[in-house]
Every structure is written in C-alpha cells, then in structure tokens.
RODO-2510 file (C-alpha; in nm, 4 decimals, decimal comma):
residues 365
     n   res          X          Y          Z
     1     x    15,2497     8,7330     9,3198
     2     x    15,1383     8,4534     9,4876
     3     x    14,9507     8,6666     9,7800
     4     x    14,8259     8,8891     9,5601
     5     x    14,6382     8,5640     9,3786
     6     x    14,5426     8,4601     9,7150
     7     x    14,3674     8,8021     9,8214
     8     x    14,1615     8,8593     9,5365
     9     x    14,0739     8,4662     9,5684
    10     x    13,9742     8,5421     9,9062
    11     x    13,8489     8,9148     9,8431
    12     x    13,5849     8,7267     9,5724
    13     x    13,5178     8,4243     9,7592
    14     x    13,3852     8,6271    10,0692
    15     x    13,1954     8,8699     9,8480
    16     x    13,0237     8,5526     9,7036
    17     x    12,9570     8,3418     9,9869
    18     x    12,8630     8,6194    10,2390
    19     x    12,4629     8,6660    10,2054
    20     x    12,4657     9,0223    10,3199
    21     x    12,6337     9,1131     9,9545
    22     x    12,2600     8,9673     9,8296
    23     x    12,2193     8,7975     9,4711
    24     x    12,2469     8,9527     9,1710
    25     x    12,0046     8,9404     8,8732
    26     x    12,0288     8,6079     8,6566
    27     x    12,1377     8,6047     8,2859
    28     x    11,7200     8,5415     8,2188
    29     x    11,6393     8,8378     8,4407
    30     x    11,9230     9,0354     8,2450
    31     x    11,7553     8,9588     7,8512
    32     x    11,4246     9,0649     8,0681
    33     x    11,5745     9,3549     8,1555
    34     x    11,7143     9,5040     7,8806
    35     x    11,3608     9,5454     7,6873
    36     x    11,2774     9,8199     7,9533
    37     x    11,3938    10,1685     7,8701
    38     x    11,5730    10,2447     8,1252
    39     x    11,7965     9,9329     8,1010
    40     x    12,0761    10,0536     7,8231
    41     x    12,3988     9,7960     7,7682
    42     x    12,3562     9,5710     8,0154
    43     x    12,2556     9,8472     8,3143
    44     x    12,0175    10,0468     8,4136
    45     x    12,0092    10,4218     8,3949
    46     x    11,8996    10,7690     8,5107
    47     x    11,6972    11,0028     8,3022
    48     x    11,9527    11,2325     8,2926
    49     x    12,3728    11,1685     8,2630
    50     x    12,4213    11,1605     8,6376
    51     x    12,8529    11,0777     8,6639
    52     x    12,9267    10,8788     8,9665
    53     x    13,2059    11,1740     8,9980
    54     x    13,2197    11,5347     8,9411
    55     x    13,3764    11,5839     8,6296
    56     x    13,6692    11,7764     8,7594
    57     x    13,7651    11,5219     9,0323
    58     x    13,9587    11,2320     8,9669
    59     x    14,0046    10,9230     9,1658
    60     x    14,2760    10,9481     9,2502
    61     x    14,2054    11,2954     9,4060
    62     x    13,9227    11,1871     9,5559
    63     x    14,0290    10,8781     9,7323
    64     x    14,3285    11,1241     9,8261
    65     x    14,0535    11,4229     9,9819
    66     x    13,8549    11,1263    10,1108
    67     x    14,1069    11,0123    10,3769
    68     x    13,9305    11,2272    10,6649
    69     x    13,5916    11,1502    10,6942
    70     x    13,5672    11,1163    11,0166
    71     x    13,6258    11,4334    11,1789
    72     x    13,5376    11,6579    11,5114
    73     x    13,1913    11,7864    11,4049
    74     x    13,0642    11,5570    11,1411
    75     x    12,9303    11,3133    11,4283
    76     x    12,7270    11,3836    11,7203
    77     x    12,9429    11,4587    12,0655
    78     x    12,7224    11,1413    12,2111
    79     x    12,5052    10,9202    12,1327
    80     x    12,1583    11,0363    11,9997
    81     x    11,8668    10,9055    12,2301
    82     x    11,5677    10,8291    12,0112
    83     x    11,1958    10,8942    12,1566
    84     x    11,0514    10,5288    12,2423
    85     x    10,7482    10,4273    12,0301
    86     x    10,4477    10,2875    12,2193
    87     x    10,3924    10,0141    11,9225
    88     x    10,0241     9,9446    12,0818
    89     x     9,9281    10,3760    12,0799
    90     x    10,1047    10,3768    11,7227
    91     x     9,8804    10,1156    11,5190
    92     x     9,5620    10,3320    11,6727
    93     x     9,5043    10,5280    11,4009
    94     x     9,2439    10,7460    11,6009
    95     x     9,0431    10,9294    11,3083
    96     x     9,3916    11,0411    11,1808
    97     x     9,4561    11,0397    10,8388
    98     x     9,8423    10,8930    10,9133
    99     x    10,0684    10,8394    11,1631
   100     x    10,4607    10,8609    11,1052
   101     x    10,7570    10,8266    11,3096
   102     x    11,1269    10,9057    11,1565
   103     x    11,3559    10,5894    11,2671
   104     x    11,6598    10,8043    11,1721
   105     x    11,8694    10,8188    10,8149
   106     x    11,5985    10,7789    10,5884
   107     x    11,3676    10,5028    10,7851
   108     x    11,0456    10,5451    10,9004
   109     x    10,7095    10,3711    11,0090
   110     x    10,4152    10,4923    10,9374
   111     x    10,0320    10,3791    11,0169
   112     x     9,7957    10,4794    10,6401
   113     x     9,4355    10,3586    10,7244
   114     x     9,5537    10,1382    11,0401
   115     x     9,8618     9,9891    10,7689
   116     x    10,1568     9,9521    10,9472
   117     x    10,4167    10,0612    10,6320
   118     x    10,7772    10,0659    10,6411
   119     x    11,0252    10,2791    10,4216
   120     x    11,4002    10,1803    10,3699
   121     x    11,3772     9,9903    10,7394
   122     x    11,7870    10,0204    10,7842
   123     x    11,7502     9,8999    11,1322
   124     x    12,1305     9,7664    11,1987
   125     x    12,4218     9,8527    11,3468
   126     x    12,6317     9,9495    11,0511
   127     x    12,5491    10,1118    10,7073
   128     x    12,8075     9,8691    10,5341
   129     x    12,8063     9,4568    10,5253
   130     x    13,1451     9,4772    10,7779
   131     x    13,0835     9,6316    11,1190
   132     x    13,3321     9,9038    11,0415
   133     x    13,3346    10,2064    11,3495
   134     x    13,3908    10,4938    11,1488
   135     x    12,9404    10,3652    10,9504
   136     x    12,8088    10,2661    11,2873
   137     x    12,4517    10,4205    11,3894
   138     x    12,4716    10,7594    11,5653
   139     x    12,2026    10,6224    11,8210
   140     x    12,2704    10,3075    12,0241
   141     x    11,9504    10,2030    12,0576
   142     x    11,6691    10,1854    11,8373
   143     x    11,3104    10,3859    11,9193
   144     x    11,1461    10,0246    11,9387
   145     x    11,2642     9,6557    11,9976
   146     x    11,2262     9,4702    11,6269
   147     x    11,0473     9,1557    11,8014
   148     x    10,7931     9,4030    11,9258
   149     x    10,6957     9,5405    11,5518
   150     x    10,3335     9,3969    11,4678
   151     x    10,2417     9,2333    11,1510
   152     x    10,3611     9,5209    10,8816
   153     x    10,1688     9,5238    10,5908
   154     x    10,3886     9,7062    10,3629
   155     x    10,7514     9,7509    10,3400
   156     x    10,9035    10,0033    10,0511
   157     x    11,2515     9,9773     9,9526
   158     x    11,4189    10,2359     9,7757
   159     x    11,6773    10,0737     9,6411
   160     x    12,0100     9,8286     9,7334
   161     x    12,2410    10,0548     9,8843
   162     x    12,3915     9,9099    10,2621
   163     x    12,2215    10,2107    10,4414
   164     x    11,8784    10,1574    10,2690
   165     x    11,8453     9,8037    10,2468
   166     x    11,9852     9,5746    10,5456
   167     x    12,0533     9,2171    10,5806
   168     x    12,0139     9,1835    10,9350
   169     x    11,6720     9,4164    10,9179
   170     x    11,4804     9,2180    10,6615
   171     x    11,6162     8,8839    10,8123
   172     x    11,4429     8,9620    11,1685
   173     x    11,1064     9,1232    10,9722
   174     x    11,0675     8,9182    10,6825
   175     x    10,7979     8,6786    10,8720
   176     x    10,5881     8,9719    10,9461
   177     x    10,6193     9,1259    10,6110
   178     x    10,2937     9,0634    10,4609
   179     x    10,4258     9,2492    10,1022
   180     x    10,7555     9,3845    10,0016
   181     x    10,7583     9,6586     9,7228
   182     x    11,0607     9,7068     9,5807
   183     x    11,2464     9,8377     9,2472
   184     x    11,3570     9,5872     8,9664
   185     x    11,5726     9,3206     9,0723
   186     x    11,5786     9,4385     9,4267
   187     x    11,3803     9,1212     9,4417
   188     x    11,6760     8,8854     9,4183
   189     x    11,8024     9,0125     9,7247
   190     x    11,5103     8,9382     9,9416
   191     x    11,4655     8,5814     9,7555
   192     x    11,8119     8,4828     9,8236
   193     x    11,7312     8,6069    10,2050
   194     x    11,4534     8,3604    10,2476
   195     x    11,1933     8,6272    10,1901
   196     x    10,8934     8,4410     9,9860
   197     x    10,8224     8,4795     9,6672
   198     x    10,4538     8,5482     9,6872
   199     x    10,4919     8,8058     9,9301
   200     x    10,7628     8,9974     9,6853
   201     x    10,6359     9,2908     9,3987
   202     x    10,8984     9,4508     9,2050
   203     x    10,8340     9,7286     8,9970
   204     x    10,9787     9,9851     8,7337
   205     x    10,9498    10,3268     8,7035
   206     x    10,6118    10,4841     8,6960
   207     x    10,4676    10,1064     8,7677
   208     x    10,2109    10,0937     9,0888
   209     x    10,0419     9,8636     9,2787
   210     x     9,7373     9,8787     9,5255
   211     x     9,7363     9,7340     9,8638
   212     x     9,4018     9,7627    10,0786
   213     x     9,3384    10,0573     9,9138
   214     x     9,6616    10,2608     9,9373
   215     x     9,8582    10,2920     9,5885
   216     x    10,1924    10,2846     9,5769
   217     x    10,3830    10,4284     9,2904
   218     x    10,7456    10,3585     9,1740
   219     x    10,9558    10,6733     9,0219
   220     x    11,2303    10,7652     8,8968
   221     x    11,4980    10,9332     9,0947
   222     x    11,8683    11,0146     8,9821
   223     x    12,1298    10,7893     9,1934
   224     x    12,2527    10,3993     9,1581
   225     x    12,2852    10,0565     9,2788
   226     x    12,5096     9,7966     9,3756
   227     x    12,5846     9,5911     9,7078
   228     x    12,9832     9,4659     9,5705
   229     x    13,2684     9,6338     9,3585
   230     x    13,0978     9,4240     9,0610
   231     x    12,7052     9,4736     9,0349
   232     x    12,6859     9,8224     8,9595
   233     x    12,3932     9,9303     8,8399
   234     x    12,2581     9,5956     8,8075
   235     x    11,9512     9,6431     8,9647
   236     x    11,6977     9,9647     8,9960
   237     x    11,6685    10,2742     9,2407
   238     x    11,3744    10,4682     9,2621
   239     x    11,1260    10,7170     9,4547
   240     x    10,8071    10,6507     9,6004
   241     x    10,4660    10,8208     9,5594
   242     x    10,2264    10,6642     9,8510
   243     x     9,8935    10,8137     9,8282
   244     x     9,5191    10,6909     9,9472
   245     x     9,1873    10,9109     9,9415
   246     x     9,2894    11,1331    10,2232
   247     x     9,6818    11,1976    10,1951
   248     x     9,9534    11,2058     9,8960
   249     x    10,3383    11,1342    10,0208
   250     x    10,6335    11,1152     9,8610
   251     x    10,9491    10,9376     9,9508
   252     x    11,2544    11,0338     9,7134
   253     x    11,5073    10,7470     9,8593
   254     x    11,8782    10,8301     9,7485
   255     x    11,8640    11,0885     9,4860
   256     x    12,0632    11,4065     9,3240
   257     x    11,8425    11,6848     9,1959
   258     x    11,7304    11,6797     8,8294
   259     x    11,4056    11,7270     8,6303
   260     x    11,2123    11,4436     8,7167
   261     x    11,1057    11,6451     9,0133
   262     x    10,8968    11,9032     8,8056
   263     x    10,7551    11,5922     8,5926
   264     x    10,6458    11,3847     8,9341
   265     x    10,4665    11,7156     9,0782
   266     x    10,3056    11,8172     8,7611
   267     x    10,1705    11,3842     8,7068
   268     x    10,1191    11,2950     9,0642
   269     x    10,1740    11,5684     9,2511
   270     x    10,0105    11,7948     9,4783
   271     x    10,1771    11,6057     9,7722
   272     x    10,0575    11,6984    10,1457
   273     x    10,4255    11,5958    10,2697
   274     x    10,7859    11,4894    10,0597
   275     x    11,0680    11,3254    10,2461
   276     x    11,3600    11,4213    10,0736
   277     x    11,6956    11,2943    10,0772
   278     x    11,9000    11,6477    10,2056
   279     x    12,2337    11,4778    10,3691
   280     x    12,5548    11,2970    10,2632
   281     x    12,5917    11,5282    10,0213
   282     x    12,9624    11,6042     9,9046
   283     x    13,0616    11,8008     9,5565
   284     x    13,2323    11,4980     9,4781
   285     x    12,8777    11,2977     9,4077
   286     x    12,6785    11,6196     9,3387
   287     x    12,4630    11,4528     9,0845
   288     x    12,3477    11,1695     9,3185
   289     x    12,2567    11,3598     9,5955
   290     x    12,1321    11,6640     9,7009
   291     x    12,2478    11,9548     9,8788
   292     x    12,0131    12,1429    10,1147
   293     x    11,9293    12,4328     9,8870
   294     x    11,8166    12,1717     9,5808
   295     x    11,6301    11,9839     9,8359
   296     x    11,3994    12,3121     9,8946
   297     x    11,4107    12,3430     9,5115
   298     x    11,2788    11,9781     9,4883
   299     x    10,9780    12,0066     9,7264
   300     x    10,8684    12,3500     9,5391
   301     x    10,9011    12,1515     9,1878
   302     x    10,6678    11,8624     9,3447
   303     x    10,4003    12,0899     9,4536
   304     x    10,4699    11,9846     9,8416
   305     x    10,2846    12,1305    10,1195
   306     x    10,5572    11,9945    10,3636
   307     x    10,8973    11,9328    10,3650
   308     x    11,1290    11,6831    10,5540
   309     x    11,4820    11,6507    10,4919
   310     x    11,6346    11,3130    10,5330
   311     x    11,9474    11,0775    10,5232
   312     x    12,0680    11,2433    10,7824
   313     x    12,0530    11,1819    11,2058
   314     x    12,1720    10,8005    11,1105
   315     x    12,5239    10,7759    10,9550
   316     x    12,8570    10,9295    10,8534
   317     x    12,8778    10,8996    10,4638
   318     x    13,0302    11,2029    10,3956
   319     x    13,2257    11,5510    10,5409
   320     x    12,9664    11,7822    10,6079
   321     x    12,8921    11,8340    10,9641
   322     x    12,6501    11,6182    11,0966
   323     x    12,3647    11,8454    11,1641
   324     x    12,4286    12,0850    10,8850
   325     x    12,1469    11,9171    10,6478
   326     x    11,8651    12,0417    10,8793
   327     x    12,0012    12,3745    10,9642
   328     x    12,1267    12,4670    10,6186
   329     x    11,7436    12,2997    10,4880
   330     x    11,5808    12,5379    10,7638
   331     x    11,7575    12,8401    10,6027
   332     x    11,6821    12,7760    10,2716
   333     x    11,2817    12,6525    10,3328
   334     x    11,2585    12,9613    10,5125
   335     x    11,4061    13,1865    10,2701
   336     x    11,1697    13,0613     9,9718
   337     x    10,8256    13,0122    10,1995
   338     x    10,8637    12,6383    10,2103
   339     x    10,7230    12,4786    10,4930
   340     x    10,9265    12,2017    10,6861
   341     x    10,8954    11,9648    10,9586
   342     x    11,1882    11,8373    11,2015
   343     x    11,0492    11,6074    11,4113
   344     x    11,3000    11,3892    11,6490
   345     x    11,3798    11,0540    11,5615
   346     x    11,1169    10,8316    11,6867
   347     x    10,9008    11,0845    11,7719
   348     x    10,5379    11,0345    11,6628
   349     x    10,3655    11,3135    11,3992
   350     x    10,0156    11,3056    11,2596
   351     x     9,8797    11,5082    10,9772
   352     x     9,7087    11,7440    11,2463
   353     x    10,0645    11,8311    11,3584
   354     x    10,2675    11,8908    11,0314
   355     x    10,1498    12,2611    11,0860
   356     x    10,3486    12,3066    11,4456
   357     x    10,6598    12,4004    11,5520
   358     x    10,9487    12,1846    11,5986
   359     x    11,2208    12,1650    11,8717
   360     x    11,5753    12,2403    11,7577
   361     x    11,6586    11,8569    11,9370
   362     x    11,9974    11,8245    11,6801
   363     x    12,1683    12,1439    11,9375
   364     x    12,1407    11,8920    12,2417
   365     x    12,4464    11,6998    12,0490
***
C-alpha cells in the first residue's frame, strides 16, 4: 500500500515539476474560458462528437491490440537522410510568391513575402516528454542546425500535443521568435517556458491576426489536447488558414475528418496548397485523424489546388506501415483528379514547382 502511495506521489510530483509537461490554464483563464462556445463543462470541444475511441473498442482491448506497435515495416529500415537547407538561399525569396521546406511529421519552414514562418516546429529527438526508443525521430539529423535559423517572424502552433509542440524546440527558438500564434491557452505553455508575453497571440476559432501583411486565421479542426493524464482538453487545437495577396494555405494540424472541411473551403477557401494531416491513423482513433482516402476527401471539400499529406516521415504513433500514408494518399488523389505534392523532407519547393513531378524518395527506406 505503502509503494503504491509512494508512486503516484512520485508519478504526480514529476508530472508537476518537470517543465516539458507545460502549465495548465489558471482557474481565471478557466471562468474566461467557458463564455466561448466551444468551451462546454469545464473543456473545450469539437464541432462534432469526436470519441477519443471507436465506439466498439474498449480499453481494455485496445491497450491489449496496442502492445505491438513497433513492428518490421512500420519504421524505416535506416535512418532517413533529410536534404540540407542553405538557410542564406532560403530567406531569398527571389520574385517567388513562397518558399517551403517539409522538416518531417508535420513541421515545416516556409519564407511568405521574405517571412521566415514556422508550423508545429517539433524539432527534438522524441515525440513524448521521456526519451522513450520505440517515439524517437526517424531521421538522425535535422535538415538545418537550430542555432543557424535566422530571426523567424512567425511561428504557428497547432495545438499541445508532444509531437506538435516541443519543449526543447521552443526553448532553443524562443529568442528569435518575433510572434508566436497559437490556439487558446496554448499560451500558458510558452509563458511558463520563458517565452514573453508580448511576443505571444492566442486565438479561438475563426479569430485572425495580421502580421506584415500576411493574415493568419485560426479554425476549427476535430482532435484534442493535453500534455499529462490530467489536462485533457484543457486547452484548444485548431487549423490554420495563412493567406497574403498572392497565395492562400492551409495547415489542418492533428485532425479526423468531419464537416468543418466543406465550411472552411466554402468561407476561406479556394486554397492554392492544404497540408493535411494523412498518417497515424488507426481505427481505434478514427475520429481524430484521418485516413488517406478522407484526406483526398478533405482537400476536394476545401477547394485545394494542391495536396500534401502529412504527420508522417517523423514518428511511430501508430501500426500502419510507415510509408503507407503517401502511397495509399497517391492512390486515392489519383483516383479522384486531386493533385499532390511529395516533396522530401527538407527539400526546398516554390509555388512555380507545386506543378512537377515528385521522386518516390520513401522506396529508398
């Protein structure tokens, strides 16, 4: 009895004291909070019922199924060499209308008018606050060195989840950062990590703000929160419409498929190019995230000219093979007309390119 008392004592105290489990909201921010909409008893919500389970799987059954996740074809054979990023030839916009370069998972850096703007940066080791083997990063290197990243102008966070939103990352950026955008109550996170206040804007759904010219627009998307076994929920998750005079991207974060897809296209849609989450899927979660065939169905509701799947390329979450999000997205896009990119992780694109074709780099591993 005894050293049960003392685990959970210890369980909690690390969980509290650790500052990679971030801060939750405060009781003020809570009574805040719960005048918004989407903020029901205490948490907030999706549009639609979206069960953290299927409804036909227990627990029980799936902490049973769930034993094997790390299997022969579900991770790479070796490591996955990312392209290296000439920082200096990146931030030269050259007459483009935007420069991007996928960072693996769902990361990426991309140059909007000569802004440097980062989405989900999930530069560390490990998509989880222990360094456990079985979440470590499929490439052993990153495409740049962090100290080398310039002043960033903009970084978009899609909401708290270990794999989106990393300790160590925003710890090594944060004095570069000149504005973080980020859901409700996302914010306590980066206060309680020494990020400044001033340089902090948290928004709810279908809220926006303007930087230099570039609007940035914060939607709904159908998934959760939480950083500990207690704070589910607490704080929001969201997509991301990022649009200026010449371009119109959208960045769906974690998501499963639902109807807020038509809604976005039809109120800020047509998009030139939607990164959409297409891996970790399992039938388990099916209503958090999407399979590769919904993924296709999402970029047709949105009105997309081009398609990218993501969270994938970065970390085991799931059973699926590894590469199976791009080749099952490939067979789908191609089967309904939808046009795709699948560029290699650090390599550099430019609107002038979406319209090429694309080595199939994923076979190399």
């Amino acid at each position: 009895m005894y050293a049960i008392v003392i685990i959970i004592f210890s369980v909690t105290a690390f969980i509290n004291l650790s500052p990679q489990f971030g801060t939750n909201p405060t009781r003020a921010q809570k009574k805040i909070y719960s005048n918004y909409p989407n903020h029901i008893d205490g948490e907030f919500e999706n549009l639609q019922n979206t069960p953290m389970l299927t409804e036909d799987i227990s627990y029980l059954d799936f902490f049973k199924e769930d034993t094997s996740i790390i299997n022969s074809n579900n991770t790479p054979d070796r490591k996955i060499e990312p392209i290296r990023i000439d920082i200096d030839s990146f931030k030269d916009i050259d007459g483009k209308k935007f420069k991007m370069a996928w960072l693996g998972h769902s990361s990426f850096m991309m140059n909007i008018q000569g802004k440097i703007i980062l989405l989900d940066p999930m530069l560390g080791k490990h998509a989880a606050p222990l360094p456990l083997p079985s979440l470590e990063r499929y490439s052993s290197e990153l495409p740049f060195y962090i100290d080398s990243l310039p002043e960033i102008d903009i970084v978009i966070i899609s909401h708290d989840h270990y794999d989106h939103l990393d300790h160590f990352t925003i710890k090594r950026i944060r004095d570069k950062v000149r504005q973080f955008i980020v859901p409700v109550g996302v914010d306590n996170h980066l206060r309680g990590w020494n990020v400044k206040e001033e340089r902090i804007a948290k928004l709810n759904w279908n809220e926006n703000i303007s930087v230099d010219g570039i609007e940035i627009t914060c939607l709904p998307s159908r998934h959760f929160s939480g950083r500990g076994p207690f704070n589910r929920k607490s704080t929001l998750w969201g997509s991301w419409a990022i649009k200026d005079s010449n371009i119109n991207i959208y960045f769906s974060g974690d998501t499963g498929y639902g109807e807020h897809f038509k809604d976005i296209g039809r109120n800020y849609g047509p998009f030139d190019l939607v990164l959409l989450d297409t891996g970790q899927y399992n039938s388990a979660w099916k209503y958090s995230h999407m399979f590769p065939f919904e993924s296709v169905r999402a970029a047709k509701d949105l009105n997309s000219q081009f398609f990218m799947p993501i969270h994938w390329a970065g970390f085991t979450l799931s059973k699926h093979p590894w590469d199976e999000p791009i080749k099952k997205s490939i067979e789908y896009a191609e089967k309904e007309g939808m046009r795709y990119i699948a560029p290699m992780v650090g390599e550099i694109i430019s609107n002038e390119e979406l319209n090429r074709n694309f080595v199939e780099w994923w076979n190399e591993y």
